[in-house]
N, C-alpha and C positions, 0 to 999 in steps of 0.2 A: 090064254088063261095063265100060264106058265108065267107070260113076260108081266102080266100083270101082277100077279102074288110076287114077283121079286121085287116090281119098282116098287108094291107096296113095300117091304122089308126095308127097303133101302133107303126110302122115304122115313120109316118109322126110326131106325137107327141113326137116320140123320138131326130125326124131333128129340131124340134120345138123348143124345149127346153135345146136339147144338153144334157140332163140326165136324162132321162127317171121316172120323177115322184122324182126324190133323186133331194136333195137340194145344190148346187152349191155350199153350204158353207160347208156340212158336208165331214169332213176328217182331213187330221194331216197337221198340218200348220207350218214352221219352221218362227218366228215373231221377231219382234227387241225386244221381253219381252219374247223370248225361247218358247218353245213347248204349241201349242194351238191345240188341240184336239174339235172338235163339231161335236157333234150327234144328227140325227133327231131323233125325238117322236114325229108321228104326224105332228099337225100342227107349234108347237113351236120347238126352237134347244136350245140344252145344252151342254154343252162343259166345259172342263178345262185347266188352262192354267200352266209351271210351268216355272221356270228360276230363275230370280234374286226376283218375288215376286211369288207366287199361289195363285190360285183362282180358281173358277167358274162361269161361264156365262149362263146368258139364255136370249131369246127371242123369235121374231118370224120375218118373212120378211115380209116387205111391200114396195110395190111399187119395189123391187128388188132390198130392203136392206134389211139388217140385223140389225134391232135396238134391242140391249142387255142391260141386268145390270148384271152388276159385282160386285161378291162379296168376299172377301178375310177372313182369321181365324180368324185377328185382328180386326173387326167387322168393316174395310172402304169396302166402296161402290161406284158404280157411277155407270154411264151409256157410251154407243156407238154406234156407227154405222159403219160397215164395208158394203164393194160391192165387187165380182169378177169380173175378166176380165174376158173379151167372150171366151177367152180361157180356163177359168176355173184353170190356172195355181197362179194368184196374188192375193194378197188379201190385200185389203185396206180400211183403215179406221181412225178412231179418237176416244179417251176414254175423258172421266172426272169425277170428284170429284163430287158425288150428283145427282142433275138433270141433271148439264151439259154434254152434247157428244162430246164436245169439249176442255175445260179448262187445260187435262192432256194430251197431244198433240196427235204424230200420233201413230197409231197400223196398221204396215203391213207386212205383210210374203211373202211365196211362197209355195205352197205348195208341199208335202213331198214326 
């Protein structure tokens, strides 16, 4: 009985969430800025992105975003915020230069 009320739980959190504990954003993203790679650790995600510029992102989700900074070799930075669809398939969002998450327009892919 015991093993059964858990796999129900585990089961229901899995209906819940739709990814069972993994973060909706980690995985390989094909983006209008080329290949965006993020990986969980934890409670924050890190990722890299490469195409026409490279870089690396990090952050953490809140409220069922994704608020990151970005930072590339040439020592510019900024920040963003991307979200998925409920399907877990799109990913969208916005960068910019600094503090801004918006000034350097959109960032959205699909995933791979």
């Amino acid at each position: 009985m015991k093993t059964a009320i858990l796999s129900l739980l585990a089961f229901s959190a899995f209906l819940f969430t739709g990814f069972a504990g993994d973060s909706p954003f980690a995985g390989t993203w094909e983006t209008n800025w080329g290949e965006l790679v993020i990986k969980e650790s934890g409670e924050k995600l890190t990722g890299n992105y490469k195409g026409k510029f490279s870089g690396s992102i990090e952050g953490e989700v809140k409220d069922s975003k994704f608020h990151f900074t970005w930072k590339q070799p040439n020592a510019e930075w900024g920040s963003g915020v991307f979200t998925v669809s409920e399907d877990g398939k799109k990913l969208t969002g916005t960068w910019g230069g600094g503090e801004s998450a918006t000034n350097g327009g959109p960032w959205t892919g699909t995933r791979k």
